[in-house]
N, C-alpha and C positions, 0 to 999 in steps of 0.2 A: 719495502715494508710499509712505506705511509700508505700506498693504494690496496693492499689487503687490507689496514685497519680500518682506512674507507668502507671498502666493502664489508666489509663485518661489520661495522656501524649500521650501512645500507640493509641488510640483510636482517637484523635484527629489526629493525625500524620494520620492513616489512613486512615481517613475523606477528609483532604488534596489533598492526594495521591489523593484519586477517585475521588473529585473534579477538578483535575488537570487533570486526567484522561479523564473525560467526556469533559473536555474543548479539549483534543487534539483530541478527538479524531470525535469530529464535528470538527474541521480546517483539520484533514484530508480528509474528505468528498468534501472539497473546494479544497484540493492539488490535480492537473494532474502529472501523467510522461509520456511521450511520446518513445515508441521506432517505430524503422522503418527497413524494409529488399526493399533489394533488390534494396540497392543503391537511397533510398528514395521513392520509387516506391510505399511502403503501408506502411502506417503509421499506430499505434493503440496508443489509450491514454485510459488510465485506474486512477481513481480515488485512493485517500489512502486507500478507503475502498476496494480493489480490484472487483472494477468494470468496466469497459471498457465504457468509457462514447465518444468516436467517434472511427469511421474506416475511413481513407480514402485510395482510389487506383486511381492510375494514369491510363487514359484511357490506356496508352501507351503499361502497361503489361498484361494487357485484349487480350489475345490471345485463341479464342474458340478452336483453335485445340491445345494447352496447357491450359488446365484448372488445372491439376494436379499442375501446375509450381506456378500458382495463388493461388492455395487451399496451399501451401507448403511456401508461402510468407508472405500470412495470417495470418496461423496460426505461423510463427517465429515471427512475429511483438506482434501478440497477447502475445505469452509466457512471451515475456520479459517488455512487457511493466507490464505485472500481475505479474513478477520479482519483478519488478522497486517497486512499487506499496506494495509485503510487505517489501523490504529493507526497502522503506518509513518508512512505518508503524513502522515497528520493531528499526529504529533508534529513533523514536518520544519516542515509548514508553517506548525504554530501558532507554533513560535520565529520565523517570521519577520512572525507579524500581531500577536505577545504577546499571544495570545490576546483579540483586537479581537472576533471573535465576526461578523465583517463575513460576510454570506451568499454562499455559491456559493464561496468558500473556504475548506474544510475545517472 
């Protein structure tokens, strides 16, 4: 009888977890991070779920005969904002494993 109560303790406990789970992890759907290069000149925001939900560029670094310069701005704003994005994620969801280290969850 004590090792079913266990488990039913266990079991519950793990219910929890995933419930707490699903709850973060629609709130991170709602969370933005923002990174920027180029001295603010392009901006990328990406969601907790690492999505990139805007781009913006400043007319200013729009130079057609540097396009390279603009493609090279882009894509550093882009990396880190999808950075940012699983830091997010991964601190949301380490509070809720206390850092159990368990695989395929963050």
């Amino acid at each position: 009888m004590k090792m079913d109560n266990k488990m039913g303790k266990m079991l519950k406990q793990v219910q929890k977890m995933q419930d707490q789970m699903s709850v973060v992890q629609e709130e991170l759907g709602k969370e933005v991070v923002e990174a920027s290069s180029g001295g603010g000149m392009v901006t990328a925001k990406a969601n907790g779920h690492g999505e990139i939900v805007s781009l913006s560029i400043s007319k200013d670094v729009v130079d057609p005969d540097d396009v390279e310069m603009l493609e090279d701005l882009v894509l550093s704003a882009v990396k880190e904002s999808l950075r940012l994005s699983r830091e997010l994620a991964e601190k949301r969801m380490g509070s809720l494993t206390g850092g159990l280290g368990i695989p395929g969850l963050f």
